[in-house]
LOZAVEX-753012 format. One record per residue (C-alpha): residue number from 1; residue in three letters; x, y, z. Coordinates in nm, 3 decimals, decimal comma. Example, Ala and Ser with C-alpha at 12.3 -4.5 7.8 and 13.67 -1.06 7.14 Angstrom:
<atom seq="1" type="ALA" px="1,230" py="-0,450" pz="0,780"/>
<atom seq="2" type="SER" px="1,367" py="-0,106" pz="0,714"/>
This chain:
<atom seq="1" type="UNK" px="-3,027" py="-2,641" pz="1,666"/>
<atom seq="2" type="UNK" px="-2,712" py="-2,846" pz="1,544"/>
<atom seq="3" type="UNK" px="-2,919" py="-2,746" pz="1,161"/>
<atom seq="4" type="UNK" px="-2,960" py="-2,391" pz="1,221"/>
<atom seq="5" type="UNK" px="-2,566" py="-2,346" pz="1,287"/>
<atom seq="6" type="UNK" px="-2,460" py="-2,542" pz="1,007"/>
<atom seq="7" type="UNK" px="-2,711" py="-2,281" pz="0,808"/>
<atom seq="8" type="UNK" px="-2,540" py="-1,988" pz="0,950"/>
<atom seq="9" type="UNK" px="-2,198" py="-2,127" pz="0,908"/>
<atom seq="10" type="UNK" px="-2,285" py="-2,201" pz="0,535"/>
<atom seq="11" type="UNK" px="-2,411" py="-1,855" pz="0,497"/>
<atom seq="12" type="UNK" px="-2,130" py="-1,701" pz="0,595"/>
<atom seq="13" type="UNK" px="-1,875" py="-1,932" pz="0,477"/>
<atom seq="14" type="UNK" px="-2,041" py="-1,889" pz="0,094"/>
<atom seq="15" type="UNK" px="-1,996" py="-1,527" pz="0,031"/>
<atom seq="16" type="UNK" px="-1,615" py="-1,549" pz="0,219"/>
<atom seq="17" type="UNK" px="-1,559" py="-1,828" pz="-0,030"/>
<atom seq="18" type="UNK" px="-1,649" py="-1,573" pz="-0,315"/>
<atom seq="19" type="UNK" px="-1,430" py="-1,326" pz="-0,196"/>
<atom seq="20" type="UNK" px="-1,148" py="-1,566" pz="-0,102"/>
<atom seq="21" type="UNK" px="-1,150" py="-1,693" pz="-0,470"/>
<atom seq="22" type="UNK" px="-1,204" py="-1,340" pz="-0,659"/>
<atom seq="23" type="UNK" px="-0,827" py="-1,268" pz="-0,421"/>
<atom seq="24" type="UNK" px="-0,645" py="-1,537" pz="-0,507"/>
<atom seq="25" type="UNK" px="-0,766" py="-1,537" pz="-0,881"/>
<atom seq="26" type="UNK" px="-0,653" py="-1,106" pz="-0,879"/>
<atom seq="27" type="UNK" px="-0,339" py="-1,213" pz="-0,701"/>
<atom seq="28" type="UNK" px="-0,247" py="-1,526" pz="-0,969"/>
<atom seq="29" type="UNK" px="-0,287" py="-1,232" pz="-1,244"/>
<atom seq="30" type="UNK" px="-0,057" py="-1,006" pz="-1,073"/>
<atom seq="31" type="UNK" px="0,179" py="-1,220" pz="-1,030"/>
<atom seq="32" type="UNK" px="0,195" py="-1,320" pz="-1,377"/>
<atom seq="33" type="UNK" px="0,238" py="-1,001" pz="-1,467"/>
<atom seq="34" type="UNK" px="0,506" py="-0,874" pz="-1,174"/>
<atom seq="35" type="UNK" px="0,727" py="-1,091" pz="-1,165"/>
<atom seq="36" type="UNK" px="0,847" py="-1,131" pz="-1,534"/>
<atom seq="37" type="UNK" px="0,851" py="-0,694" pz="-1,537"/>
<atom seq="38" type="UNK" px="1,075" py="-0,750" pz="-1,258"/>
<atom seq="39" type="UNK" px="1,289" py="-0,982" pz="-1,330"/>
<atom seq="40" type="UNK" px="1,344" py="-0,982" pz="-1,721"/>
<atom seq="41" type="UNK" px="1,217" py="-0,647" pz="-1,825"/>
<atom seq="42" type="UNK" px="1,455" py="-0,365" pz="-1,820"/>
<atom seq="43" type="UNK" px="1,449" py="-0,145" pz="-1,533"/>
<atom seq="44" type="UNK" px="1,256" py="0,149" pz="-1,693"/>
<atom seq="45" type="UNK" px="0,963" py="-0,065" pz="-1,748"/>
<atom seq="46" type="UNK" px="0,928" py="-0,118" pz="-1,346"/>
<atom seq="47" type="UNK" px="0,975" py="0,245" pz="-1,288"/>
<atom seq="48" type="UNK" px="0,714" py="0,367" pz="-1,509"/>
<atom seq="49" type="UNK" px="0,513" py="0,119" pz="-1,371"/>
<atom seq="50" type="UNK" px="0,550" py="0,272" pz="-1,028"/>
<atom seq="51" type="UNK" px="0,513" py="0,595" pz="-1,192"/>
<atom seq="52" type="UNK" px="0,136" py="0,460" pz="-1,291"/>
<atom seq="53" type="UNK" px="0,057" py="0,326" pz="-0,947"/>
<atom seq="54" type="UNK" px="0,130" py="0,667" pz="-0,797"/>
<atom seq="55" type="UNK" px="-0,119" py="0,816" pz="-1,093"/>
<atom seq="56" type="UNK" px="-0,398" py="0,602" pz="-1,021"/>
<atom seq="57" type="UNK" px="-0,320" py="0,580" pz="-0,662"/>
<atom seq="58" type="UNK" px="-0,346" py="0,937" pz="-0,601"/>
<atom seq="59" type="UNK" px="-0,654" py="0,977" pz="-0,881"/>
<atom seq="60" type="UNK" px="-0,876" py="0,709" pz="-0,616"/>
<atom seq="61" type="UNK" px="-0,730" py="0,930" pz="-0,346"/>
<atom seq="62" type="UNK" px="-0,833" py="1,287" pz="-0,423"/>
<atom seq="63" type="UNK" px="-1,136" py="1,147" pz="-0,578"/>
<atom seq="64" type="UNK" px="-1,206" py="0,981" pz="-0,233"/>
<atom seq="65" type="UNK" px="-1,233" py="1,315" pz="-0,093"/>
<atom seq="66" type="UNK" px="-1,413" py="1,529" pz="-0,357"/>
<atom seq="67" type="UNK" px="-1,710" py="1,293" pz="-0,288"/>
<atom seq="68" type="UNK" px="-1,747" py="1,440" pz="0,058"/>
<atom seq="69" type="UNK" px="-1,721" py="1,786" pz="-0,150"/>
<atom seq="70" type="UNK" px="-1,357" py="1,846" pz="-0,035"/>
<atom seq="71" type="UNK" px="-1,209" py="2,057" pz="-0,297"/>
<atom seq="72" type="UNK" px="-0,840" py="1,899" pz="-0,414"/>
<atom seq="73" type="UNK" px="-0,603" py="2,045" pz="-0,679"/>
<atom seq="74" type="UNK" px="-0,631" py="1,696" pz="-0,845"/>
<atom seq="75" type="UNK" px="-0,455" py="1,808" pz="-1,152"/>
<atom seq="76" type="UNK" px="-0,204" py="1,983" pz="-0,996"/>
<atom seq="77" type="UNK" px="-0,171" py="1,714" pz="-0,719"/>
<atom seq="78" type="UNK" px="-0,070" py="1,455" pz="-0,983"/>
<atom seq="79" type="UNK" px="0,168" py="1,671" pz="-1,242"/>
<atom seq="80" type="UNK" px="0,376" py="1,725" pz="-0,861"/>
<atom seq="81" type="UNK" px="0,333" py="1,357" pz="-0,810"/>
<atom seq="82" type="UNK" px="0,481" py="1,205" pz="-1,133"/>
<atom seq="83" type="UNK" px="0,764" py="1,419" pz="-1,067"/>
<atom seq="84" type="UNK" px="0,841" py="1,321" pz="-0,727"/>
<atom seq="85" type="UNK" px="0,842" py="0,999" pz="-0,783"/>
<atom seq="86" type="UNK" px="1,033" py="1,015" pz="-1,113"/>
<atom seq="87" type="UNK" px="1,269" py="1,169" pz="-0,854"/>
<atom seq="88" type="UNK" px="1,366" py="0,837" pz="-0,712"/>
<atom seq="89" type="UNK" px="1,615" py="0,767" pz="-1,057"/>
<atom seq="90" type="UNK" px="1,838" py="1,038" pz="-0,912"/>
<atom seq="91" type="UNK" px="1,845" py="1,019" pz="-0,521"/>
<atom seq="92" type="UNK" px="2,006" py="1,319" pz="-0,453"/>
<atom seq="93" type="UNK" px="1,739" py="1,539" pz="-0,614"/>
<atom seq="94" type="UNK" px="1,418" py="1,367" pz="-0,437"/>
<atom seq="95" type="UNK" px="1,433" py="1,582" pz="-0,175"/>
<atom seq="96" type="UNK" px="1,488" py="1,925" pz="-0,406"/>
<atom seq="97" type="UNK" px="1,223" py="1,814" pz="-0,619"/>
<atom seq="98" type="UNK" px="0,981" py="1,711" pz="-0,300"/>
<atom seq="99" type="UNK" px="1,019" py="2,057" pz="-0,160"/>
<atom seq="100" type="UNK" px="0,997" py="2,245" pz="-0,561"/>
<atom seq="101" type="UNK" px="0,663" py="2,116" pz="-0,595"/>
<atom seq="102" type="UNK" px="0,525" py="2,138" pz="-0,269"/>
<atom seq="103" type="UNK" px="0,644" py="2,501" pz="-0,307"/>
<atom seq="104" type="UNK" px="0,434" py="2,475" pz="-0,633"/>
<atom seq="105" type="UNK" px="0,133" py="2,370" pz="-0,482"/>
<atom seq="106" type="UNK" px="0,103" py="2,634" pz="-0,204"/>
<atom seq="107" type="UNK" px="0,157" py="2,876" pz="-0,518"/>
<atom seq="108" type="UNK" px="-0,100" py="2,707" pz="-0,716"/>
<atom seq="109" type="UNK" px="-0,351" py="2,723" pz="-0,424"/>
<atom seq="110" type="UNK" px="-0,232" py="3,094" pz="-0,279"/>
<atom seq="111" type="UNK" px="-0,310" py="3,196" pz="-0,650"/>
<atom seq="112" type="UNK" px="-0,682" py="2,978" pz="-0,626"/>
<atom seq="113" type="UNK" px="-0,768" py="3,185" pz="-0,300"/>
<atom seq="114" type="UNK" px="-0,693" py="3,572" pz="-0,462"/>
<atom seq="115" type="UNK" px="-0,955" py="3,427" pz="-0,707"/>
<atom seq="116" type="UNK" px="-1,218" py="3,215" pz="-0,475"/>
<atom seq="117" type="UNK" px="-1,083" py="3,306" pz="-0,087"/>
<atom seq="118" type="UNK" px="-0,901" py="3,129" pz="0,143"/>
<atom seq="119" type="UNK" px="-0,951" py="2,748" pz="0,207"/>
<atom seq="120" type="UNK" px="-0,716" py="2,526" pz="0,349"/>
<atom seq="121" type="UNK" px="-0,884" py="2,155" pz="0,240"/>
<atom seq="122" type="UNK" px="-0,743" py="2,169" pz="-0,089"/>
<atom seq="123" type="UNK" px="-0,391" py="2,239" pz="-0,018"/>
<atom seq="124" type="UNK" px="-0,361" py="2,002" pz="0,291"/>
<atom seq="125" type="UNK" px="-0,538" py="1,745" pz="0,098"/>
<atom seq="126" type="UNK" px="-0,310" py="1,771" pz="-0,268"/>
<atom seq="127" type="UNK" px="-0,019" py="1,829" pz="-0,067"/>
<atom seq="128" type="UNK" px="-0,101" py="1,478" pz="0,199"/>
<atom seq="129" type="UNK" px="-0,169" py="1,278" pz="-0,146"/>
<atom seq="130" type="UNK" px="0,179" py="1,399" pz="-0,279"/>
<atom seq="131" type="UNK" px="0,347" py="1,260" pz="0,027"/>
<atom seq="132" type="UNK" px="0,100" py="0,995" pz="0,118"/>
<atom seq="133" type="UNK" px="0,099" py="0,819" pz="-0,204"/>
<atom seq="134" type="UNK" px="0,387" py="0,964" pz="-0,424"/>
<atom seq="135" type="UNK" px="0,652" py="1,015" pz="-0,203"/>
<atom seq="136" type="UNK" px="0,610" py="0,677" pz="-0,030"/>
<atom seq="137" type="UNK" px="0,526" py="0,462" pz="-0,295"/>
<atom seq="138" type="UNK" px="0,822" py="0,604" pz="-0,512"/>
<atom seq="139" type="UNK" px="1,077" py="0,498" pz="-0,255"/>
<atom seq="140" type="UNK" px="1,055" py="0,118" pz="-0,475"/>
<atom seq="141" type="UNK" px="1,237" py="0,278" pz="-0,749"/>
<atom seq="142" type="UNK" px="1,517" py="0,351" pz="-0,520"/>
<atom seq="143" type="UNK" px="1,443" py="-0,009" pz="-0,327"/>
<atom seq="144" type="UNK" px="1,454" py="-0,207" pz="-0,724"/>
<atom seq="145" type="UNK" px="1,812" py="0,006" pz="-0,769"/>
<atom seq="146" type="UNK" px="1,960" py="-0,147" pz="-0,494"/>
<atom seq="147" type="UNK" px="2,229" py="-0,442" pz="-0,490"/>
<atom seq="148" type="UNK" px="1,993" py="-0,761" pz="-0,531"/>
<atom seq="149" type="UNK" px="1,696" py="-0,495" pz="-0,589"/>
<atom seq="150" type="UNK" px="1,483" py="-0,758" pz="-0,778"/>
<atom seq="151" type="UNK" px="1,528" py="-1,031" pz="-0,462"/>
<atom seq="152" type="UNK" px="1,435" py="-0,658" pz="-0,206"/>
<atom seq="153" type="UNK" px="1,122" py="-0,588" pz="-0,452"/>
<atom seq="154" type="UNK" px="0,982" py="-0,984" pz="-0,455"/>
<atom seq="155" type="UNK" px="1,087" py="-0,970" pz="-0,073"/>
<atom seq="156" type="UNK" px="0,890" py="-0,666" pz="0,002"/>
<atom seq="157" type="UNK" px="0,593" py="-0,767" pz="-0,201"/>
<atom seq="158" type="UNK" px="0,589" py="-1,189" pz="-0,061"/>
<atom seq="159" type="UNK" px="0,593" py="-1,045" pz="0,317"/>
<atom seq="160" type="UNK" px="0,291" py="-0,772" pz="0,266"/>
<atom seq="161" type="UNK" px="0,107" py="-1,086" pz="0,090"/>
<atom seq="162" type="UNK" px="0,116" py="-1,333" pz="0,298"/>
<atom seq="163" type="UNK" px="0,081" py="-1,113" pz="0,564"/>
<atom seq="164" type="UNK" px="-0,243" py="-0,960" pz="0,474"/>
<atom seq="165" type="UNK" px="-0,377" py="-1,239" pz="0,339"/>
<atom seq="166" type="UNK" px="-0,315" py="-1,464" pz="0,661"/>
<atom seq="167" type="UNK" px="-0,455" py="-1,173" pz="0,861"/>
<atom seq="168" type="UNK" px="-0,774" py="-1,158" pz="0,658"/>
<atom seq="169" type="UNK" px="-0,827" py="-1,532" pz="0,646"/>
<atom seq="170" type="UNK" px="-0,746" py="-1,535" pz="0,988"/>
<atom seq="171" type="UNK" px="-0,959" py="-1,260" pz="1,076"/>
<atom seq="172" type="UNK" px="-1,293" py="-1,360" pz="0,911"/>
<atom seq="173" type="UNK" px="-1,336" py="-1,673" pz="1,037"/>
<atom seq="174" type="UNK" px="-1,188" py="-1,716" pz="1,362"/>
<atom seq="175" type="UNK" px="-1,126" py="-1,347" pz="1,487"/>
<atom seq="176" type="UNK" px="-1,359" py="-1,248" pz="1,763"/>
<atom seq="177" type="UNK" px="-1,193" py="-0,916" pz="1,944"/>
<atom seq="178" type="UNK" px="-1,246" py="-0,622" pz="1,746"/>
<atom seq="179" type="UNK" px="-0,936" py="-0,411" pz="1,724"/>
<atom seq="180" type="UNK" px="-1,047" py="-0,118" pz="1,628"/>
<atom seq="181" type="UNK" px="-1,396" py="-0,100" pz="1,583"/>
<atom seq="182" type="UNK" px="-1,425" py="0,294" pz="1,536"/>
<atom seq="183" type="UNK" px="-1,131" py="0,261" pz="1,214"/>
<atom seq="184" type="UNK" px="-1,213" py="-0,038" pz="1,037"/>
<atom seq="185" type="UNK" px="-1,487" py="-0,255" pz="1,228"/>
<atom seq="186" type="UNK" px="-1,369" py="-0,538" pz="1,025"/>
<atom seq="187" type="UNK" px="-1,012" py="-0,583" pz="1,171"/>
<atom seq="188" type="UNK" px="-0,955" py="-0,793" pz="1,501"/>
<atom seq="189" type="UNK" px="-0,702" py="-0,885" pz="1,716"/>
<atom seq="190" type="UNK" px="-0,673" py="-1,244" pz="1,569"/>
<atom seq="191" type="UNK" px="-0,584" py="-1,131" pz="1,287"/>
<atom seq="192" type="UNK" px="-0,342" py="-0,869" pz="1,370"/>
<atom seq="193" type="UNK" px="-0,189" py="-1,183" pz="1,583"/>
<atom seq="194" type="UNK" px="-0,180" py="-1,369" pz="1,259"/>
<atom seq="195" type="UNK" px="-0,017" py="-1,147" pz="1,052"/>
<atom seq="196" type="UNK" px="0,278" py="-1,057" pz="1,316"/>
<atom seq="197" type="UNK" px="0,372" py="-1,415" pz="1,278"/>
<atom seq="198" type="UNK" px="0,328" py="-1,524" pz="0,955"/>
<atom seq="199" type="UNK" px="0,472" py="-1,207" pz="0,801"/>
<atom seq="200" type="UNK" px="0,881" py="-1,320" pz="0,999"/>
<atom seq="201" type="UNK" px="0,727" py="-1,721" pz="0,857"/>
<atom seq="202" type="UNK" px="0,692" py="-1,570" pz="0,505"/>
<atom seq="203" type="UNK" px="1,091" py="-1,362" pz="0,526"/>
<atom seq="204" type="UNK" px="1,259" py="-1,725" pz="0,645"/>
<atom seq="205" type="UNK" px="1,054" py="-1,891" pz="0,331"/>
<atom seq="206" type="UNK" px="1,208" py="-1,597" pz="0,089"/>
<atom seq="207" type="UNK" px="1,575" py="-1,668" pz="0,270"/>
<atom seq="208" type="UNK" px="1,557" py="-2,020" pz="0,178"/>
<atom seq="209" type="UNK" px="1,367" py="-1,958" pz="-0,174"/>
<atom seq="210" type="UNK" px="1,511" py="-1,691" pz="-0,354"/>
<atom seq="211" type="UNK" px="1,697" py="-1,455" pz="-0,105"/>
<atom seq="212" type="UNK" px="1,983" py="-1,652" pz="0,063"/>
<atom seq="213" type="UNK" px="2,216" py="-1,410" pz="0,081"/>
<atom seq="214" type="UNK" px="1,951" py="-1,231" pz="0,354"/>
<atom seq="215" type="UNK" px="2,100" py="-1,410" pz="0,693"/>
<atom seq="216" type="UNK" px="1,803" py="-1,562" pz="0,878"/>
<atom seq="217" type="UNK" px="1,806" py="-1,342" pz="1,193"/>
<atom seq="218" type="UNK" px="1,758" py="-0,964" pz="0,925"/>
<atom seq="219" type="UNK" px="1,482" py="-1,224" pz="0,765"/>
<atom seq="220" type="UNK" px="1,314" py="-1,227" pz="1,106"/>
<atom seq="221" type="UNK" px="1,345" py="-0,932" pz="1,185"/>
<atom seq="222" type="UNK" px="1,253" py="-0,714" pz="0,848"/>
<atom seq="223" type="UNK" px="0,954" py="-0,980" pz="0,833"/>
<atom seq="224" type="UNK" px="0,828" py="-0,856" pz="1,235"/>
<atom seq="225" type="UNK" px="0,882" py="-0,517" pz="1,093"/>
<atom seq="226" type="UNK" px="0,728" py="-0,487" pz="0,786"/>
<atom seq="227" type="UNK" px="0,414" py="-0,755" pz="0,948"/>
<atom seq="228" type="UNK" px="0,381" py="-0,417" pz="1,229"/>
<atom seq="229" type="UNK" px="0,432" py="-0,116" pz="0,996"/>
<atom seq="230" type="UNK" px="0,227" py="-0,247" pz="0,721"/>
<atom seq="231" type="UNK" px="-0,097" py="-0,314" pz="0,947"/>
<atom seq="232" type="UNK" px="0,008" py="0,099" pz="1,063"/>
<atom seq="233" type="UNK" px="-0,064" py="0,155" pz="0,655"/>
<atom seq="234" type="UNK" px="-0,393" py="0,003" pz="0,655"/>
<atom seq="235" type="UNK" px="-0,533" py="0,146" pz="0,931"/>
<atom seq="236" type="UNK" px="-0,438" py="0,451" pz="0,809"/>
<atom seq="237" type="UNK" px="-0,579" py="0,394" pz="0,496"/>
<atom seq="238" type="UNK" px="-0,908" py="0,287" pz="0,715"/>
<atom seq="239" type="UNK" px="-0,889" py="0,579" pz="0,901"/>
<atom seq="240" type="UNK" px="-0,957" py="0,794" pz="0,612"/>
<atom seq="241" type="UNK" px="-1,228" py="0,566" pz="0,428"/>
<atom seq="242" type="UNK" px="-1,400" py="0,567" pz="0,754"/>
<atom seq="243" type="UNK" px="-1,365" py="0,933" pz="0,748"/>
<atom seq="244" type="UNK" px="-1,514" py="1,044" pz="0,377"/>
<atom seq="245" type="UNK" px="-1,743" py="0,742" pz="0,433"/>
<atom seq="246" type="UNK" px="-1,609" py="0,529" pz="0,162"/>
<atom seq="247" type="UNK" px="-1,593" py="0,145" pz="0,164"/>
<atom seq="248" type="UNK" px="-1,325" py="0,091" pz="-0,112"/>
<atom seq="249" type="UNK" px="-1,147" py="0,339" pz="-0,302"/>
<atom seq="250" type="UNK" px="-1,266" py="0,217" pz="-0,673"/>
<atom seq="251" type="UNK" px="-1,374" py="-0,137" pz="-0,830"/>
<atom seq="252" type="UNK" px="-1,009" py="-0,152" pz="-1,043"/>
<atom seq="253" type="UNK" px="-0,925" py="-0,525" pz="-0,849"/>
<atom seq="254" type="UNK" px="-1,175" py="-0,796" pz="-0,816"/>
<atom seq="255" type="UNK" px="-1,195" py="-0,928" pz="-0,444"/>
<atom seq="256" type="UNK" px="-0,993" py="-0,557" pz="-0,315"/>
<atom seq="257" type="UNK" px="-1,151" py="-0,277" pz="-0,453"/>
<atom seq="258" type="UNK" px="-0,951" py="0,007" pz="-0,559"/>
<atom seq="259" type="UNK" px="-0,549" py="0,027" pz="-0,621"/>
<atom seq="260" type="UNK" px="-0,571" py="0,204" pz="-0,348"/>
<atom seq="261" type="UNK" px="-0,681" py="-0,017" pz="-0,112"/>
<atom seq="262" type="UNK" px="-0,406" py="-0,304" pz="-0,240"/>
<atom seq="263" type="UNK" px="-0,166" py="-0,030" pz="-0,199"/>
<atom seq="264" type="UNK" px="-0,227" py="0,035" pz="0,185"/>
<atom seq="265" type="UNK" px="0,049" py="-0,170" pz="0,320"/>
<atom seq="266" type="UNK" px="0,321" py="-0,154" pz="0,078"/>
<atom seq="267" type="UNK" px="0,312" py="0,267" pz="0,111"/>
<atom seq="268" type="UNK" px="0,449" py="0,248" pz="0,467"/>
<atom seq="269" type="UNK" px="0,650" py="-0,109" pz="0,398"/>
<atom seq="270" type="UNK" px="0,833" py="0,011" pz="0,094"/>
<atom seq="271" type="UNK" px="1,019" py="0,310" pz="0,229"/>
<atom seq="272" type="UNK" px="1,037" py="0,063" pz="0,590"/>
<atom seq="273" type="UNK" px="1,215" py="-0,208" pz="0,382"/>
<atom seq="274" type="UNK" px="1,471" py="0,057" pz="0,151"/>
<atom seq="275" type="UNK" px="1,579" py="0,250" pz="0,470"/>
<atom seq="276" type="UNK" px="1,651" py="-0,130" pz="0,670"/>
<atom seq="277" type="UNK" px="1,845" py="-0,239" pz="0,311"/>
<atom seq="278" type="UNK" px="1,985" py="0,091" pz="0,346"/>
<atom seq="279" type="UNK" px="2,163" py="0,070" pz="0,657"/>
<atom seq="280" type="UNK" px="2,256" py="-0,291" pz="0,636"/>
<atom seq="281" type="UNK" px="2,275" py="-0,474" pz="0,266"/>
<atom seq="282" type="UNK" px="2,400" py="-0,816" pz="0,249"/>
């Protein structure tokens, strides 16, 4: 008996192993990567690569969708995408240029249904990836241009981390409840827990590392917020692989799948964290 366990706990513990290692080997090259753009590369460079992740982002996403042979204005979609998040240099036009090309789109698909008749899956769908990915996502141009915006864009991105990477640890091998099993069958409770508390852990950490001009209490705080609303962003993201039937959104990231999927978090924690540094900046 005491053998057969051990067996099954070595089966399972093998492939998690595999995927634990494939993680932290994607993360170590991202890092690399990030946080020399952010912090010694001139500001364009971290704008245009935002400007990418809202390509790609949205490309997994509409392609996501045209599997289940939901038509999307991909094209389209993307040209209004690049511009609203090239937006974000000049704050007062985001919301001019948000409404322009969502204007655009309706014209683009009001001229598709004189042609083809009328079909409202390709609108809603463009015009949800042009919020949904653009629109949020762009909001860490505006978060990198604040006061201390390089210690705001490591903060942002060291909370979602550890958060989601205690959750899923967490999660696959202790968590027992299910929390949603209809979303994302995966997910439990114990993991949730996790995250809620080592996302405030991982804000003190920053305030005594690199950010100690954040006071200790907004640490605790952003970190409970951005550990709730970032496990809001993927279930949503869940919610609509579960939906089109789709495990991950493309093979781009060893150990995650698609951009996509990495992205889940940080499109509802980015425009959470700007909007808190918004209305109180140390």
């Amino acid at each position: 008996m005491v053998n057969a366990r051990s067996e099954t706990v070595s089966a399972v513990a093998k492939p998690l192993r595999g995927v634990i290692g494939r993680r932290v080997l994607s993360g170590a090259v991202f890092l690399v990567l990030f946080v020399p753009m952010v912090k010694y590369a001139p500001v364009w460079v971290f704008d245009l690569f935002v400007v990418l992740l809202v390509a790609v982002g949205q490309w997994e996403l509409y392609r996501m969708f045209r599997r289940q042979g939901v038509s999307v204005y991909s094209g389209v979609g993307m040209i209004a995408g690049v511009l609203v998040t090239t937006s974000f240099l000049d704050p007062q036009v985001v919301s001019p240029i948000l409404f322009v090309t969502s204007v655009g789109v309706c014209a683009w698909a009001v001229a598709r249904s004189m042609r083809e008749g009328p079909a409202w899956g390709p609108v809603a769908v463009t015009l949800f990836g042009l919020v949904y990915v653009a629109w949020f996502l762009g909001h860490a141009i505006s978060l990198r241009a604040l006061p201390a915006g390089v210690d705001w864009v490591f903060l942002l991105v060291w909370i979602t981390w550890v958060g989601e990477s205690v959750a899923y640890f967490v999660g696959s091998t202790i968590g027992r409840t299910r929390l949603s099993p209809l979303v994302s069958p995966a997910k439990t409770v114990e993991g949730a827990v996790a995250q809620l508390i080592a996302s405030p852990v991982a804000a003190l950490v920053a305030h005594y590392w690199f950010f100690q001009s954040l006071p200790m209490l907004h640490a605790v705080m952003i970190g409970l917020l951005l550990g709730t609303i970032g496990q809001v962003g993927d279930l949503m993201e869940s919610v609509l692989k579960r939906s089109t039937r789709t495990k991950d959104t493309g093979g781009l990231i060893p150990g995650h799948g698609g951009l996509l999927d990495r992205l889940d978090s940080l499109l509802f924690n980015t425009p959470t964290l700007f909007y808190y540094a918004r209305l109180w900046s140390p």
